[in-house]
N, CA, C and O atoms as CSV, one atom per row, in Angstrom:
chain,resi,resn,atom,element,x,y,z
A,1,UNK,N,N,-30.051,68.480,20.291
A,1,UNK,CA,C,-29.585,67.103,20.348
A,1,UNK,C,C,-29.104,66.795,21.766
A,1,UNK,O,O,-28.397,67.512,22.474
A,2,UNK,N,N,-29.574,65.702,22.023
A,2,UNK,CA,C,-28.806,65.297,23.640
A,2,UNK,C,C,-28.092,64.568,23.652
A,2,UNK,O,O,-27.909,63.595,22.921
A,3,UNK,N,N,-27.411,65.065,24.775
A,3,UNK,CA,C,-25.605,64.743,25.351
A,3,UNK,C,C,-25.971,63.290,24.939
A,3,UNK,O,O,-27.013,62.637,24.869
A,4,UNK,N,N,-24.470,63.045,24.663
A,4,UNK,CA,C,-23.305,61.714,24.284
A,4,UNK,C,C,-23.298,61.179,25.368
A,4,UNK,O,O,-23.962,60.142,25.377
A,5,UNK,N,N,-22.745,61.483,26.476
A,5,UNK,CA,C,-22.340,61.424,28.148
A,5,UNK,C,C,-23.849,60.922,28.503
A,5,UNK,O,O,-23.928,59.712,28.713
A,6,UNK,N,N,-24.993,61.627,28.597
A,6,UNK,CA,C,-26.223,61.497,29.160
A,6,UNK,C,C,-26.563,60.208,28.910
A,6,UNK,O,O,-26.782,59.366,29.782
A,7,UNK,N,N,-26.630,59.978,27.343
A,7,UNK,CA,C,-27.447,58.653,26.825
A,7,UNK,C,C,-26.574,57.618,27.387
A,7,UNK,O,O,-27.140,56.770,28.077
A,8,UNK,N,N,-25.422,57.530,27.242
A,8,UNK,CA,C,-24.512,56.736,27.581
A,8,UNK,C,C,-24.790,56.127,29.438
A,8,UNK,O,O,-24.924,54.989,29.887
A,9,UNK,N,N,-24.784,57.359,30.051
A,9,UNK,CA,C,-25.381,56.737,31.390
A,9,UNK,C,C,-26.551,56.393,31.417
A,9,UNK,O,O,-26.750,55.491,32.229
A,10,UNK,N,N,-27.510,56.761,30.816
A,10,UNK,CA,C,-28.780,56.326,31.001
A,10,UNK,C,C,-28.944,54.804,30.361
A,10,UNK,O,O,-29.662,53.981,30.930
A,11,UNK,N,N,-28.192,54.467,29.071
A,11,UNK,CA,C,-27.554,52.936,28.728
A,11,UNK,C,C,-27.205,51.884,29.614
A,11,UNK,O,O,-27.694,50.757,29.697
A,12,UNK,N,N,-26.155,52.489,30.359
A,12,UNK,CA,C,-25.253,51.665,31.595
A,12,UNK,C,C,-26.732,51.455,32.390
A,12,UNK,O,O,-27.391,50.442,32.153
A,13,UNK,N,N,-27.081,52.193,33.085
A,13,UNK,CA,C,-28.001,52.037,34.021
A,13,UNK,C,C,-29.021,51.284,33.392
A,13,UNK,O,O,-29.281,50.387,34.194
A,14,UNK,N,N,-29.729,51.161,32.411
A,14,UNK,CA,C,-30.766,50.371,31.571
A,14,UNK,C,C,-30.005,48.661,31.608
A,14,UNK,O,O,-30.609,47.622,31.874
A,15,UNK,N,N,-28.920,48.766,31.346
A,15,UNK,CA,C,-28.106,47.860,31.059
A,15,UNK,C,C,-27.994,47.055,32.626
A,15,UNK,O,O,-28.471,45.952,32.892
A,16,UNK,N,N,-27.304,47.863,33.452
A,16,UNK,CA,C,-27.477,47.323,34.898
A,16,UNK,C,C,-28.989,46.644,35.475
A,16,UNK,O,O,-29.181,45.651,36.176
A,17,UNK,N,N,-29.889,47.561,34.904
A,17,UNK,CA,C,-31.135,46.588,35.705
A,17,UNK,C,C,-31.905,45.698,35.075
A,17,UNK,O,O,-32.814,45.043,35.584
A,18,UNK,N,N,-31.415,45.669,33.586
A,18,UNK,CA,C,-31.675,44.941,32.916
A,18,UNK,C,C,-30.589,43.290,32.558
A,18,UNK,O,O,-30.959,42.388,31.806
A,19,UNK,N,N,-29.676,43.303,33.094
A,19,UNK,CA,C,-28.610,41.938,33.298
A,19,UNK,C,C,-28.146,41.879,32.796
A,19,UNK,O,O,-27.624,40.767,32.871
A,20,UNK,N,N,-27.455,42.913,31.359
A,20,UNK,CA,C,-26.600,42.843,30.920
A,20,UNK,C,C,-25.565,43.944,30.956
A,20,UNK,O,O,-25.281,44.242,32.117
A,21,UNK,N,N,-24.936,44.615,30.072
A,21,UNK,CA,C,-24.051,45.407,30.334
A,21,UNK,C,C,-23.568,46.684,28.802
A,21,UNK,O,O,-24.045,46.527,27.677
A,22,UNK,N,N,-22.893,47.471,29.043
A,22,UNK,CA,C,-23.153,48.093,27.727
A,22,UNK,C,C,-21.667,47.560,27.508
A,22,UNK,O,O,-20.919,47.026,28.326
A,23,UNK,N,N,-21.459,47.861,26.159
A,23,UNK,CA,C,-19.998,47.646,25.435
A,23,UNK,C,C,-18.987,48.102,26.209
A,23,UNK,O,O,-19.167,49.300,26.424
A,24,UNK,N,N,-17.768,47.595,26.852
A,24,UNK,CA,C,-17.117,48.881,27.487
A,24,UNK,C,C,-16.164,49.000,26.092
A,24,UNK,O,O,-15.613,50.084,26.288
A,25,UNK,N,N,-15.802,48.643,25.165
A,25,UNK,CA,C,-15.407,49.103,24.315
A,25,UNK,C,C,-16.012,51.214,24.130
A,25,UNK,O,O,-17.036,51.652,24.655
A,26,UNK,N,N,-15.647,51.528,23.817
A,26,UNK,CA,C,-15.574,53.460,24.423
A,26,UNK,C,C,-16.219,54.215,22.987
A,26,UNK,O,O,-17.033,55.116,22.786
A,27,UNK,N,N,-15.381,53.322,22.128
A,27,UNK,CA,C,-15.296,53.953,20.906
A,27,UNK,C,C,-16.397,53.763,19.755
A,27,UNK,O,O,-16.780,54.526,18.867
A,28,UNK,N,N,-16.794,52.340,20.139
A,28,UNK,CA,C,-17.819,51.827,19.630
A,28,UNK,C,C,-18.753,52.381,20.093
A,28,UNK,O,O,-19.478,53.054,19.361
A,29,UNK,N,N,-18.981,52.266,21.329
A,29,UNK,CA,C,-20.023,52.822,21.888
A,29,UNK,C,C,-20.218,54.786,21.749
A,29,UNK,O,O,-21.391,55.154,21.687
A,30,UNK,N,N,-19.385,55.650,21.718
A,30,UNK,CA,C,-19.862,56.305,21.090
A,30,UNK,C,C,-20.485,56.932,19.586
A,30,UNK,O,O,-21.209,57.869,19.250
A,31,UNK,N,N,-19.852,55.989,19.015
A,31,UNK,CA,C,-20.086,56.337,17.485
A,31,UNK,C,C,-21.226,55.884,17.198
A,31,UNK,O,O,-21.658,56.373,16.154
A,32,UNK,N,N,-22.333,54.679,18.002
A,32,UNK,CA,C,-23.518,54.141,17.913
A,32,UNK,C,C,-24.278,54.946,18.425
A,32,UNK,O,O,-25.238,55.261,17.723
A,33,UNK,N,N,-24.167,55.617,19.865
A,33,UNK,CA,C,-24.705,56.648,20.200
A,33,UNK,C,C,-25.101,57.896,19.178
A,33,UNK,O,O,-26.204,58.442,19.186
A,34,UNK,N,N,-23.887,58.287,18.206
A,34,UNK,CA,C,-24.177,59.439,17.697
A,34,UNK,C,C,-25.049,59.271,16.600
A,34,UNK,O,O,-25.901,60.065,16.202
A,35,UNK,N,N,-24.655,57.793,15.999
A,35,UNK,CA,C,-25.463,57.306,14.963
A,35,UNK,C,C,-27.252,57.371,15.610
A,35,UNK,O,O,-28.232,57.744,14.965
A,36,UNK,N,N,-27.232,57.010,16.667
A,36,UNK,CA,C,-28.283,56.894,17.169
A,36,UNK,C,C,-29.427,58.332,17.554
A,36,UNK,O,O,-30.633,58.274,17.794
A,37,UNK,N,N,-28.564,59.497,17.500
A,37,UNK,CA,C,-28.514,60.656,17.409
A,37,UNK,C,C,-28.978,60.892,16.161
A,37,UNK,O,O,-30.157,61.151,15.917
A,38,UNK,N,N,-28.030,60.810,15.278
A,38,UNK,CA,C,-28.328,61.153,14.315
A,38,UNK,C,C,-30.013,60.756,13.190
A,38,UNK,O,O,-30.728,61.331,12.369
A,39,UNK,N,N,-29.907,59.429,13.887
A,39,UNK,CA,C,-31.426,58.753,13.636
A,39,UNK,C,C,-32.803,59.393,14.125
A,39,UNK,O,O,-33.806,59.460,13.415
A,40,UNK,N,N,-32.696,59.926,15.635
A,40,UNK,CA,C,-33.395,60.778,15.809
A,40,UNK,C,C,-33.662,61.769,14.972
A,40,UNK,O,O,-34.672,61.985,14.302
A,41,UNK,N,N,-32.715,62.324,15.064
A,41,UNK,CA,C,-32.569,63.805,14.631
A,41,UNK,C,C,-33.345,63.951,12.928
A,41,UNK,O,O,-34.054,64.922,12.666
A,42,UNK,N,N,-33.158,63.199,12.230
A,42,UNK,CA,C,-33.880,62.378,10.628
A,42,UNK,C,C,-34.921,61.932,10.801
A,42,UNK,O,O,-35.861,62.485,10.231
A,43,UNK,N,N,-35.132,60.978,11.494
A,43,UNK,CA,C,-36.719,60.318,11.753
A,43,UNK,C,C,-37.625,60.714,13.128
A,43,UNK,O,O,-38.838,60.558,13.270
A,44,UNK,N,N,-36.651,61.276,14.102
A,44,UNK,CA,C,-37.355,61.599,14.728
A,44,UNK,C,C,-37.724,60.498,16.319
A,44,UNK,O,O,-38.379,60.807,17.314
A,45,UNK,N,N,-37.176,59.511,16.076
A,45,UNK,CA,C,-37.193,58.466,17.285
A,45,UNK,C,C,-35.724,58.286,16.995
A,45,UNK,O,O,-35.076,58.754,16.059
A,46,UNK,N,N,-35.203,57.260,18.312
A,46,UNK,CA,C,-34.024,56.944,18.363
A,46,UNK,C,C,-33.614,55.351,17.569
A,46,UNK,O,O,-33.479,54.350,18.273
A,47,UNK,N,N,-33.525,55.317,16.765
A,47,UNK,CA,C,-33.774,53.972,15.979
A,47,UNK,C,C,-32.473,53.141,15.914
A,47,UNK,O,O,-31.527,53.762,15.430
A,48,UNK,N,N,-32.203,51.778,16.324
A,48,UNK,CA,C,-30.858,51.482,16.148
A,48,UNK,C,C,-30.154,51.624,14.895
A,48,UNK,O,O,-30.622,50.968,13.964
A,49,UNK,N,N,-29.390,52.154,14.718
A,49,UNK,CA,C,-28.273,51.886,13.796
A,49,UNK,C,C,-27.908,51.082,13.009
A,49,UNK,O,O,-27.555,51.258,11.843
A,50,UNK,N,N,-28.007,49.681,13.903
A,50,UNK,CA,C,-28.062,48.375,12.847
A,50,UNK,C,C,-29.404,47.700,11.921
A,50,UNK,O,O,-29.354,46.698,11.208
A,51,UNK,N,N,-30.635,48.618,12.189
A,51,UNK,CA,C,-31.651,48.179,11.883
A,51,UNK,C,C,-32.094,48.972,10.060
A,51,UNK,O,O,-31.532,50.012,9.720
A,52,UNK,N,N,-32.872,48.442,9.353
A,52,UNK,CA,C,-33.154,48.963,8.321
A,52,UNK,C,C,-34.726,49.691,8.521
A,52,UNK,O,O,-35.712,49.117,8.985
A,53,UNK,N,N,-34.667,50.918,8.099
A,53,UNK,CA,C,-35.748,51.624,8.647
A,53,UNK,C,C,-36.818,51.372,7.300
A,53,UNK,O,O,-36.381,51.469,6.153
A,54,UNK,N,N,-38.237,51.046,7.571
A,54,UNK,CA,C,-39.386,51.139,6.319
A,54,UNK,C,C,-39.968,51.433,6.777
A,54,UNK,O,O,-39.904,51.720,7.972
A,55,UNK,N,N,-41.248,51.557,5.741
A,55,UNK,CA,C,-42.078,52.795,5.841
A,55,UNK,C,C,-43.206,52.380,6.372
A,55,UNK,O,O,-44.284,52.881,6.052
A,56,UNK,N,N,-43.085,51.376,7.283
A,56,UNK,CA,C,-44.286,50.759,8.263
A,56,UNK,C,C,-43.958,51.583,9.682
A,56,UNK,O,O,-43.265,50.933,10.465
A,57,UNK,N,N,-44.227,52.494,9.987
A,57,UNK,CA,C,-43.790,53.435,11.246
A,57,UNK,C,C,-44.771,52.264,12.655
A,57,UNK,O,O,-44.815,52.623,13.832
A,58,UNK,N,N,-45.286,51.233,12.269
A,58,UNK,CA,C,-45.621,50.001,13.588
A,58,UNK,C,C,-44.101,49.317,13.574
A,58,UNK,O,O,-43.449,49.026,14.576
A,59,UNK,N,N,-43.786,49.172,12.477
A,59,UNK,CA,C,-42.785,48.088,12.585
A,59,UNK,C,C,-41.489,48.644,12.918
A,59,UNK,O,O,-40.651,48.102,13.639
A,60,UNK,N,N,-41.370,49.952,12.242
A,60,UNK,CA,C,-40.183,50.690,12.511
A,60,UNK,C,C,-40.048,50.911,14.505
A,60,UNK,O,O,-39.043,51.408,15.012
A,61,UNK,N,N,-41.084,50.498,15.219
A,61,UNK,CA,C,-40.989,51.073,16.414
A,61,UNK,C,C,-40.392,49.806,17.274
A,61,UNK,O,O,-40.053,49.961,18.447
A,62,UNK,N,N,-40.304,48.711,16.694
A,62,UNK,CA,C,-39.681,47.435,16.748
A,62,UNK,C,C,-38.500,47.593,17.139
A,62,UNK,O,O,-37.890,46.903,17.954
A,63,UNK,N,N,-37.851,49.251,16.106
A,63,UNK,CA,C,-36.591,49.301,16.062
A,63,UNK,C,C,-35.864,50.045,16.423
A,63,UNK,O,O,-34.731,50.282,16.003
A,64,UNK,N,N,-36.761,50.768,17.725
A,64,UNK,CA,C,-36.059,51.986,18.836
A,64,UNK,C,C,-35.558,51.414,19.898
A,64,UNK,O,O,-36.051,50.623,20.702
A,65,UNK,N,N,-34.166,52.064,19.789
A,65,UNK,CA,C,-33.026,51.446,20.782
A,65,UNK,C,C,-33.736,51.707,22.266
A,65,UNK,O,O,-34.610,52.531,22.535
A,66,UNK,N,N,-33.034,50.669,23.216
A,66,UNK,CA,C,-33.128,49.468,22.820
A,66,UNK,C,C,-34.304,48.630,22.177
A,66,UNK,O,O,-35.453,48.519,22.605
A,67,UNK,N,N,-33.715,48.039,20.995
A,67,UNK,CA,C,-34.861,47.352,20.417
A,67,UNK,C,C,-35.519,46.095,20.494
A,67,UNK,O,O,-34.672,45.444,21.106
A,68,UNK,N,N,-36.328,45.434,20.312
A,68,UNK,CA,C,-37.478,44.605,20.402
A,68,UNK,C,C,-36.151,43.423,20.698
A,68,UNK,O,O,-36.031,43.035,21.860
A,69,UNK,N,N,-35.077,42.816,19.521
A,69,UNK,CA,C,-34.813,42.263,19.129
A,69,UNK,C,C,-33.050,41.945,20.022
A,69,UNK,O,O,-32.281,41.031,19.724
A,70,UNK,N,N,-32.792,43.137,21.252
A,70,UNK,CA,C,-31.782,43.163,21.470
A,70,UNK,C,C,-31.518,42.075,22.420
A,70,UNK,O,O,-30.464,41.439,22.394
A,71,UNK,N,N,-32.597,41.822,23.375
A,71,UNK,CA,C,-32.381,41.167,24.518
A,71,UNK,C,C,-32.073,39.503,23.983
A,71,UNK,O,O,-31.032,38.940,24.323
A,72,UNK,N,N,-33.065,38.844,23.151
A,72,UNK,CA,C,-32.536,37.905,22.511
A,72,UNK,C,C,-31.536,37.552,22.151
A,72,UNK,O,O,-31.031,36.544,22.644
A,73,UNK,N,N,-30.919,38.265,21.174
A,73,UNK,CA,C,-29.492,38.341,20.591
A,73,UNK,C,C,-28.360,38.463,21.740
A,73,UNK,O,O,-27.274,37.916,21.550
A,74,UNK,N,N,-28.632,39.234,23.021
A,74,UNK,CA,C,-27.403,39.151,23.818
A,74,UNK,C,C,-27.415,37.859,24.642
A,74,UNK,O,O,-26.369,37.267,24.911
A,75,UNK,N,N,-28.667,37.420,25.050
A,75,UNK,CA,C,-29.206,36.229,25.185
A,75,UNK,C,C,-28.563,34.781,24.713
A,75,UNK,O,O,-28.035,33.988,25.493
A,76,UNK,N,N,-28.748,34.532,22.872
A,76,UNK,CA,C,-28.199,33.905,22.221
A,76,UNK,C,C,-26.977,34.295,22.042
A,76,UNK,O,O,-26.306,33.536,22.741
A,77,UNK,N,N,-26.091,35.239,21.371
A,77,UNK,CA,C,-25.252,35.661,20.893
A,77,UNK,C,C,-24.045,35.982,21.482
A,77,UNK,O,O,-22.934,35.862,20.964
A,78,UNK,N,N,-24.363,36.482,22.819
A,78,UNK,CA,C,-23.554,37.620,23.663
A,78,UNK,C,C,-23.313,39.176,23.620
A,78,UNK,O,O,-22.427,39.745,24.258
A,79,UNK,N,N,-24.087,39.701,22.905
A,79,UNK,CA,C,-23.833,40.674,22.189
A,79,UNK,C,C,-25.460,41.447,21.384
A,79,UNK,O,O,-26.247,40.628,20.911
A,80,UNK,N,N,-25.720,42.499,21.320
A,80,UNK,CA,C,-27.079,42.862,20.232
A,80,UNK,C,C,-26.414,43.017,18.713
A,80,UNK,O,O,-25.250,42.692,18.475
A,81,UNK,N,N,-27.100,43.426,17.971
A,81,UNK,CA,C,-26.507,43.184,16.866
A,81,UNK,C,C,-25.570,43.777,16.501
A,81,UNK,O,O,-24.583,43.242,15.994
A,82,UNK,N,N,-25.749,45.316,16.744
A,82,UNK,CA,C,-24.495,46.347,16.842
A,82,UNK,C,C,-23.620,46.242,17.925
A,82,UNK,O,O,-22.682,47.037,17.854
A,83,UNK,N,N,-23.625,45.661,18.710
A,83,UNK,CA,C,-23.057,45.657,19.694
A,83,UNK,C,C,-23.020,46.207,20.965
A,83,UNK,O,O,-22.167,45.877,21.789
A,84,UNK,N,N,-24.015,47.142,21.210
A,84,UNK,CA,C,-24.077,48.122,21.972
A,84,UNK,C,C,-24.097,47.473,23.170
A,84,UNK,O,O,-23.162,47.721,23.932
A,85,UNK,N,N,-24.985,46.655,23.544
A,85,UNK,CA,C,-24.990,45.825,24.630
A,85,UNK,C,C,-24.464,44.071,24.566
A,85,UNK,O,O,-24.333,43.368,23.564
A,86,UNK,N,N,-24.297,43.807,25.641
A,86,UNK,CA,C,-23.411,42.856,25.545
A,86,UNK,C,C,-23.412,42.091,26.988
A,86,UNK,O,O,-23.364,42.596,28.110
A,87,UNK,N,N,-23.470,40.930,26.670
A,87,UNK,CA,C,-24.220,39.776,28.151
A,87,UNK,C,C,-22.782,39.780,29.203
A,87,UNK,O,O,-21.601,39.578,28.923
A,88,UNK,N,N,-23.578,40.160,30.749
A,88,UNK,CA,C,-22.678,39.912,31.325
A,88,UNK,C,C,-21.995,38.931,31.638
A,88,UNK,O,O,-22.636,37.881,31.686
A,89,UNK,N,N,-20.501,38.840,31.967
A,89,UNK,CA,C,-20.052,37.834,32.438
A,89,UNK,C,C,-19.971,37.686,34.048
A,89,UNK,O,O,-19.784,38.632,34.813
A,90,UNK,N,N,-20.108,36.614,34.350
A,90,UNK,CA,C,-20.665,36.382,35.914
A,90,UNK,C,C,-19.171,35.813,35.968
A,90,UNK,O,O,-18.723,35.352,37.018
């Protein structure tokens, strides 16, 4: 299983060149990580957490963090659905 710490920077940095930002909330953000871990580790891709996994493995790929659906939502929302990422403030 790979580092907590690792994914987490590799997040920030995704997050940085991508215009938004990750949660700095600490706590949240690791427990999505592990969840996110843990999704791997079961299915085998990194699948968000907030997503419902079926047995369409096209559609399920919709739903590997970051997913299809995140940039929108921080977009509209401020935030992805779990929260992981989250729109910067300028």
């Amino acid at each position: 299983m790979r580092d907590v710490k690792k994914i987490i920077e590799e997040y920030e940095n995704f997050s940085k060149e991508n215009g938004f930002k990750l949660n700095p909330n600490k706590k949240l953000v690791n427990f999505l990580i592990k969840a996110l871990l843990a999704n791997e580790k079961k299915y085998g891709k990194r699948y968000c957490p907030c997503r419902v996994i079926t047995d369409d493995p096209k559609e399920n790929d919709r739903r590997i963090c970051p997913c299809e659906y995140m940039r929108e939502e921080v977009k509209s929302k401020g935030r992805c659905h779990c929260g992981l990422f989250i729109k910067r403030q300028l």
